[in-house]
C-alpha positions, 0 to 999 in steps of 0.5 A: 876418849878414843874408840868411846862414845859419850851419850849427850842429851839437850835441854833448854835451861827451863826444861830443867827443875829449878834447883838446876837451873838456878846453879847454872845461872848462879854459877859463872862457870855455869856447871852443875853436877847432880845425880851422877850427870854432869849439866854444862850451860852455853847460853844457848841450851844445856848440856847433859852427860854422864858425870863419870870419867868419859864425862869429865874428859868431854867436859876438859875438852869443851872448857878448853875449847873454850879458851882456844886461840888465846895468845900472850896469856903468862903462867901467872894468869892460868894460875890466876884462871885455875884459882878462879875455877877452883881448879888448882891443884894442891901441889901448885897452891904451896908454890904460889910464890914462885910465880909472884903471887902473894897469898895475902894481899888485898885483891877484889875482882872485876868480871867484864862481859860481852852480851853481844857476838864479837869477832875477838876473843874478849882476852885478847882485845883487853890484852892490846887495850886496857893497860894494867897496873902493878900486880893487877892480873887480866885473866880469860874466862871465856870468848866473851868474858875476862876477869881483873884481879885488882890489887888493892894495895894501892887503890881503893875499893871506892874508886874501882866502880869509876875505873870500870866505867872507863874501860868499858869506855874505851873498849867500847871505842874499840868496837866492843859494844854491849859490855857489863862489869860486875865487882866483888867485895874486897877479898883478904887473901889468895883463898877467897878469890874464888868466892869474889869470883862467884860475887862479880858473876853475882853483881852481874847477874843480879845488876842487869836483872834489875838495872840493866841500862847501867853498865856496872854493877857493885855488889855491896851496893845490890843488897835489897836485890840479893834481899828480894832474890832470896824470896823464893820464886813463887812467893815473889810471883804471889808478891808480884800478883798481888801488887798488879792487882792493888795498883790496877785497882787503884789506878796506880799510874805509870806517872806515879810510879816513874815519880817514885823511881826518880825520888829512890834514885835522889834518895828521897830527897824532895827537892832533887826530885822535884827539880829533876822532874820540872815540877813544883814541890807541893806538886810532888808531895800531892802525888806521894799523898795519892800513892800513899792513899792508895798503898797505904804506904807513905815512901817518905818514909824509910819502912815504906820504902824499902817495903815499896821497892820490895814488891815492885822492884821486879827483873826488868826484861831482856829487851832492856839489857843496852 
């Protein structure tokens, strides 16, 4: 871009309409293009440029700078990152081979991710930490993130869940503090990578949003979330006004409510609820028969409780995320 000025404008993410603002959420490289401008979120504010040649050339020149300093990355792996940012060239996907990749082995993902500073780039510390095995790949995707492709040739998608627990364990040992993992759903084959990608970003995203004092998240487990998510946002907004009011009303009590969570949590079961809160099971079912009398809904059962976690099962807040 020598002897060229590229124009960039500033905004914070909710300055921008919401069709915008949700894409850079949504998606983990947190671009969007519309209307000929190019919007590139850094966590801290929005970057707005004009999407034509100069454009794409600054925005190269942040992604890569993004990645600077990264030592020990193989070929194998920035194809991998290529794959992952839909970026590949078309010439390089009919020579996958030659760098030892299988376009038809099962693989998921796991997006680890840093929501506190660090002084090492993720990669790197994962790199020197965390031994891999055969054919699983560590691929950086920025400062405070990396992705591992797990290949599922030999290990299940059961067990990947209790594996991410550990490493975030011990990178925790390591002085990595504040770490969350997201895991996508199984993916067939080399071309749908990309979208196990954007799954993990997802269980991420949607897991400290509505779980965020767990540490990892599975997507296929974040149905009913994905669910409430799809709900428009001002009709969740109407939903939720409506539920404060009712509960206000009827003295919906902060008692009742933590009695509702701990019987989700048991998968409504009454007697591992019951234990769990030292009370008595008639106990119990005395505080589910109030709410039930309030609400109208009785979460003993199945419907009632999938509508019950429904309209309050809302984001938790920033002050949350551990």
């Amino acid at each position: 871009m020598k002897g060229r000025k590229a124009t960039i404008f500033f905004f914070l993410l909710n300055e921008l309409p919401d069709q915008i603002s949700r894409s850079l959420t949504d998606n983990p490289d947190h671009i969007c293009r519309s209307d000929s401008f190019i919007y590139y979120y850094n966590r801290q504010c929005v970057l707005r440029f004009a999407d034509d040649e100069d454009g794409n050339t600054l925005l190269d020149s942040i992604l890569q700078n993004q990645s600077v300093n990264i030592h020990n990355i193989s070929k194998t792996a920035d194809i991998y990152r290529q794959i992952l940012n839909d970026s590949l060239p078309e010439s390089l996907h009919e020579n996958l081979r030659d760098y030892g990749i299988v376009s038809d082995r099962k693989r998921c993902i796991v997006i680890f991710r840093s929501f506190i500073p660090q002084k090492d780039h993720m990669y790197e510390v994962f790199f020197n930490t965390i031994p891999v095995m055969d054919h699983d790949v560590i691929v950086p995707i920025r400062f405070d993130t990396v992705a591992l492709i797990k290949d599922l040739a030999h290990q299940e998608m059961e067990d990947i869940a209790e594996y991410s627990s550990a490493v975030i364990n011990t990178l925790e040992e390591e002085g990595i503090g504040c770490i969350k993992a997201g895991i996508s759903n199984e993916s067939p084959c080399i071309s749908s990578l990309r979208n196990a990608y954007l799954e993990a970003s997802k269980a991420i995203d949607l897991g400290i949003k509505y779980h965020g004092d767990e540490k990892v998240y599975k997507l296929s487990e974040l149905t009913l979330e994905t669910i409430i998510e799809s709900i428009p946002a001002e009709k969740r907004e109407e939903i939720r006004r409506s539920f404060i009011q009712v509960s206000e009303n009827n003295d919906l009590s902060g008692e009742l409510l933590e009695t509702v969570r701990v019987f989700f949590l048991n998968d409504l079961n009454l007697t591992a609820t019951a234990k769990q809160l030292y009370i008595h099971r008639n106990t119990l079912n005395y505080r589910l028969d109030k709410i039930r009398k309030l609400l109208h809904l009785d979460v003993r059962s199945f419907r009632d409780a999938v509508v019950f976690k429904i309209i309050t099962d809302f984001p938790v807040s920033n002050s949350q995320v551990k």
